[in-house]
N, C-alpha and C positions, 0 to 999 in steps of 0.2 A: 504494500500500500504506500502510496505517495500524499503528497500536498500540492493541492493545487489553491489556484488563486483564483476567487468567486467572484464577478464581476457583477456590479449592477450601475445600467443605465443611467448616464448625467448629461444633460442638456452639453451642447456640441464642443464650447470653449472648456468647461469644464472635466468633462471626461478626456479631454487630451490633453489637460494638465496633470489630472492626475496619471495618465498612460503613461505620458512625458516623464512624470518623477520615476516611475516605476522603471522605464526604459534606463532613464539615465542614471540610476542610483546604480541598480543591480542588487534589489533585496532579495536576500538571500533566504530560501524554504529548504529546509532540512539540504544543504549543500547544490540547489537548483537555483538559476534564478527563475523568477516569474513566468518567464516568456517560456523556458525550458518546462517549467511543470503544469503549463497549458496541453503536453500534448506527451503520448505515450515514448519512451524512448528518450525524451532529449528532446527531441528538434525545436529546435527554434525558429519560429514565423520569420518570414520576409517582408510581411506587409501587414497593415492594420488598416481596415477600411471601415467608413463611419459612415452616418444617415448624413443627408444634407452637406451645408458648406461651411459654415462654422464662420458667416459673414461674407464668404467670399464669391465671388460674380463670375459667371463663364464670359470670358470674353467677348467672342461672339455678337452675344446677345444681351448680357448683364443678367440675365435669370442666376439666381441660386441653383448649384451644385443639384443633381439628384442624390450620390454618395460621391466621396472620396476617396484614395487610395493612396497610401503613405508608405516610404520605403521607411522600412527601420534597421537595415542596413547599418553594421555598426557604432550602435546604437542611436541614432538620430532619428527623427520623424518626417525626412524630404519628403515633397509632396509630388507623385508619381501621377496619377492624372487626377482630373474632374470632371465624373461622368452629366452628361448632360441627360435630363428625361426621357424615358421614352416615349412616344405622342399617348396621351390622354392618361400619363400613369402617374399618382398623388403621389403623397410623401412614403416617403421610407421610414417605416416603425419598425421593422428587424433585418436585420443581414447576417446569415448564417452560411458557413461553409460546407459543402456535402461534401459529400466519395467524389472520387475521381476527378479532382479541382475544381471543380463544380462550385457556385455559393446561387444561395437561394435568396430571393427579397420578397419580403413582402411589403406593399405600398399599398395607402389607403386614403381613399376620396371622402372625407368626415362628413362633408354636405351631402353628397350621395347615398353616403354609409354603405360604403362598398370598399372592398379589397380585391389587390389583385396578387397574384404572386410569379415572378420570373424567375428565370434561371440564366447564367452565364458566366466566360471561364474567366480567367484572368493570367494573361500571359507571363513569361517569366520577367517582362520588362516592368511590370505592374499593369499593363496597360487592360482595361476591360474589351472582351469583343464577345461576339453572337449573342447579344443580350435578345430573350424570348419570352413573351408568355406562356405559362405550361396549361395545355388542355385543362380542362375543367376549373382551374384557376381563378375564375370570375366570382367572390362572394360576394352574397350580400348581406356582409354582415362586418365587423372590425375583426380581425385576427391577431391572434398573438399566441406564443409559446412554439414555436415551429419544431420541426424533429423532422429528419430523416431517416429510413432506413438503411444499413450497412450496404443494402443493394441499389439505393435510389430510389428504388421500384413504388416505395408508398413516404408520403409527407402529412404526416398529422398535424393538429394547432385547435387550438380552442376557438373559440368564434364568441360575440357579445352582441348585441344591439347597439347601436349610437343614442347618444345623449338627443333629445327633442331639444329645440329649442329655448322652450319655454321654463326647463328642467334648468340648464343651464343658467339662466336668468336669479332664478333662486337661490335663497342664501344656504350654506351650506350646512346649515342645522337644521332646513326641513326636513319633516321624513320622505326616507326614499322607500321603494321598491328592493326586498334583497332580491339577490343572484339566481340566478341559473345556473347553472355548468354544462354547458356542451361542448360537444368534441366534434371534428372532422376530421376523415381519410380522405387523400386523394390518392388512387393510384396512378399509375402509368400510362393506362387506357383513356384517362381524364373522367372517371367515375369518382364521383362522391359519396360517400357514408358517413350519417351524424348519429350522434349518440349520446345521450340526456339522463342528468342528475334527478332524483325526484326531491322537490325539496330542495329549501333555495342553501347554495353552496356556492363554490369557487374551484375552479382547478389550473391545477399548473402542475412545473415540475414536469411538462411530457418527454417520455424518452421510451426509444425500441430497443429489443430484445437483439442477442445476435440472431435469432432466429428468422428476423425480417417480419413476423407478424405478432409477436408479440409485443402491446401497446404499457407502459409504466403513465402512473398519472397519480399526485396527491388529490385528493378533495377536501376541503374542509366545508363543515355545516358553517352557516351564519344565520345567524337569531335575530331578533329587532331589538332594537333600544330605544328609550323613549324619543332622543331627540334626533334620532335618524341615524344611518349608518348602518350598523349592526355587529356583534359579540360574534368572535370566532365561535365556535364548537369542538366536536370531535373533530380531529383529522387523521384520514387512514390514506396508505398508497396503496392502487392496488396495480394487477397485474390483467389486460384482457387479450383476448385471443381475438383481434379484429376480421377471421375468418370464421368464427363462428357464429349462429345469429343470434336474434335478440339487439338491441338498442338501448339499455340501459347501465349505466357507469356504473353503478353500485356496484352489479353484478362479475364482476372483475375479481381475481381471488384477493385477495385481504393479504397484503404480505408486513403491512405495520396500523396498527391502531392508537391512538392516544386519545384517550377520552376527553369529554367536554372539563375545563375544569384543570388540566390541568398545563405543566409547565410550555409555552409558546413557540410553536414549531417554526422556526426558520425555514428551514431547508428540509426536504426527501423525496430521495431518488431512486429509484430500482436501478439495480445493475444492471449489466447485459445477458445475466445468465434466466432473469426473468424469475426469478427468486430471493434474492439477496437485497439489499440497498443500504444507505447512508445520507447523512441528513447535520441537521443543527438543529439546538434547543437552544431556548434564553431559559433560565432556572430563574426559580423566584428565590428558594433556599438554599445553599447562601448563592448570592446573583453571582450568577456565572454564565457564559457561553461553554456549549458542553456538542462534543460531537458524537453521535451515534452511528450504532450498526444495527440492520432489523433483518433476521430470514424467519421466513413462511413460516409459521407454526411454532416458533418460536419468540423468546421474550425479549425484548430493546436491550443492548447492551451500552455503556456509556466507555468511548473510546479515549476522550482528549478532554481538559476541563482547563476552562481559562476564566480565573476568577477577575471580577470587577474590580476597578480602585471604586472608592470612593464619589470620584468625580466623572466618571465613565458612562455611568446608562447603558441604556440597551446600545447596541451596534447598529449605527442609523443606516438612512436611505443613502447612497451616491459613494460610501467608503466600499473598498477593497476589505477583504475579510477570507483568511485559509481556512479550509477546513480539511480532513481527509477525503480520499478518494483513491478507487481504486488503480489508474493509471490507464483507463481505456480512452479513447479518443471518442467523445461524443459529437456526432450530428444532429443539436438540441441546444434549444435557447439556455432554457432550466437556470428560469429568472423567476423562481420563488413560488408557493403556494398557492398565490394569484399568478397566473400567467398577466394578468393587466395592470398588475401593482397596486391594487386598489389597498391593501392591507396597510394599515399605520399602526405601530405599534399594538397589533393581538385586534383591531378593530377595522372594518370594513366600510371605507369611505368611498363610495360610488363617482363622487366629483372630485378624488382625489386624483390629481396628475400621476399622484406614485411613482414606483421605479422598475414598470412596468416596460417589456420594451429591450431587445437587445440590439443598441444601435451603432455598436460597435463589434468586429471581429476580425480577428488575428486570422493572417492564411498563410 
């Protein structure tokens, strides 16, 4: 087992400052740096490429950036190209790297409330080319939490409703509507399959099996509160066989459970073996961030404890934070609980911007 480095989303200038320390320090995880325990083996990314343009104009035209791509090339963050949009495709809310150099985006038209998702390679000069949309790729819905499989062949993500207008208008203490949790497959053929929580929840956390059809996914329940929002609950990850039928999440085998009540799950994640996984907790007694291990049928174990100072708090939104992990190379966002980020500290805020979103990655 290794240590790798947990990333969550920060608005464009920020997240490249903190990539930038990380690049140019060279912190060091159990004798890795960062960039090395991104990825099984050692290797070291060549490029980091991000949503949007972090300010900056395409020539051309003066539009904003679609993404970026940056050589980090002995350690520095040159900037290698700036892709321009493709016709009629929104912003970029994830960029995730598949098999076979492949990186996947998904981009979303908020006034629409539609996503789309493409695919394209990236040459060894950094440069982007045959940028496409993939069949069936057209939702209509926001997307978030992407996952590939080892083979390409299927791409899962959660899907949401967009905010009405009139919602957003409103102060952020009225009551909202809790969650859903739905999921999509897309395969190859550009066939779609959704798959729905009963009872309002949240999921994230998705990631595949080696086995190519086997789907990983936390859910947590969410409760109401009085002045909106709403109270985590249970959260359990389970494990589904996306070839088998039926449409319901729950119904996925059960491979961690944590009851309503008690200490605040961060992170969990099935492994690749479709059995196993590992995760984060915040402890309330005594405050600590603590890492776990959970297989099927068996009891959580606590791996790693790192106790709080004093002046510390929970581990916020936009920091860098290690935890363990197996050493597998994942094609998967596996940006928290919520794939939307809607979560603030153990509560669920629906007009929360969150740190929701992986709009940055390493290739």
């Amino acid at each position: 087992m290794s240590w790798r480095v947990r990333r969550w989303a920060a608005p464009g200038a920020l997240a490249l400052l903190v990539i930038a320390s990380v690049v140019g320090v060279g912190l060091t995880v159990g004798g890795d740096t960062p960039a090395q325990g991104l990825y099984p083996g050692g290797r070291k990314p060549r490029f980091l490429l991000t949503a949007g343009g972090d300010g900056q104009r395409l020539a051309r035209d003066g539009r904003t950036p679609w993404l970026q791509v940056r050589d980090v090339k002995a350690g520095t963050l040159r900037l290698a190209e700036s892709v321009a949009p493709p016709p009629g495709a929104g912003e970029v809310r994830e960029i995730l790297a598949g098999p076979d150099g492949t990186v996947l985006v998904a981009a979303a038209q908020a006034e629409a409330c539609r996503s789309r998702l493409y695919r394209f390679k990236l040459r060894a000069d950094g440069h982007v080319t045959r940028i496409a949309s993939l069949d069936g790729g057209d939702v209509p819905a926001l997307v978030a939490g992407l996952a590939v499989s080892r083979d390409g062949r299927r791409i899962a993500y959660a899907t949401a409703p967009c905010a009405k207008d009139e919602e957003r208008r409103q102060e952020a203490s009225h009551a909202v509507d809790p969650p859903r949790a739905t999921l999509e497959v897309l395969d190859a053929s550009g066939r779609r399959r959704a798959w729905e929580a009963s009872g309002p929840a949240v999921i994230g956390e998705i990631t595949w099996a080696g086995d190519g059809h086997t789907i990983g996914y936390s859910l947590a329940d969410v409760g109401p509160r009085p002045l909106g929002g709403g109270t985590v609950g249970e959260v359990t990850v389970h494990a589904l066989d996306v070839k088998a039928p039926g449409a319901d999440l729950r119904a996925g085998r059960v491979l961690l459970r944590v009851p309503s009540g008690s200490d605040a799950v961060s992170s969990a994640i099935m492994n690749s073996d479709g059995r196993t996984g590992h995760g984060v907790m915040e402890k309330k007694q005594p405050p600590s961030t603590v890492t776990i291990s959970f297989a099927e049928g068996r009891p959580m174990r606590v791996t790693r404890t790192f106790p709080h100072k004093p002046d510390d708090g929970m581990v916020s939104e936009g920091m860098v934070i290690l935890f363990a992990d197996t050493g597998e190379k994942r094609y998967a966002c596996l940006n928290g609980i919520d794939a939307f980020g809607r979560l603030v500290s153990g509560t669920f805020e629906e007009r929360s911007s969150g740190s929701g979103g992986c709009r940055t990655e390493w290739f």
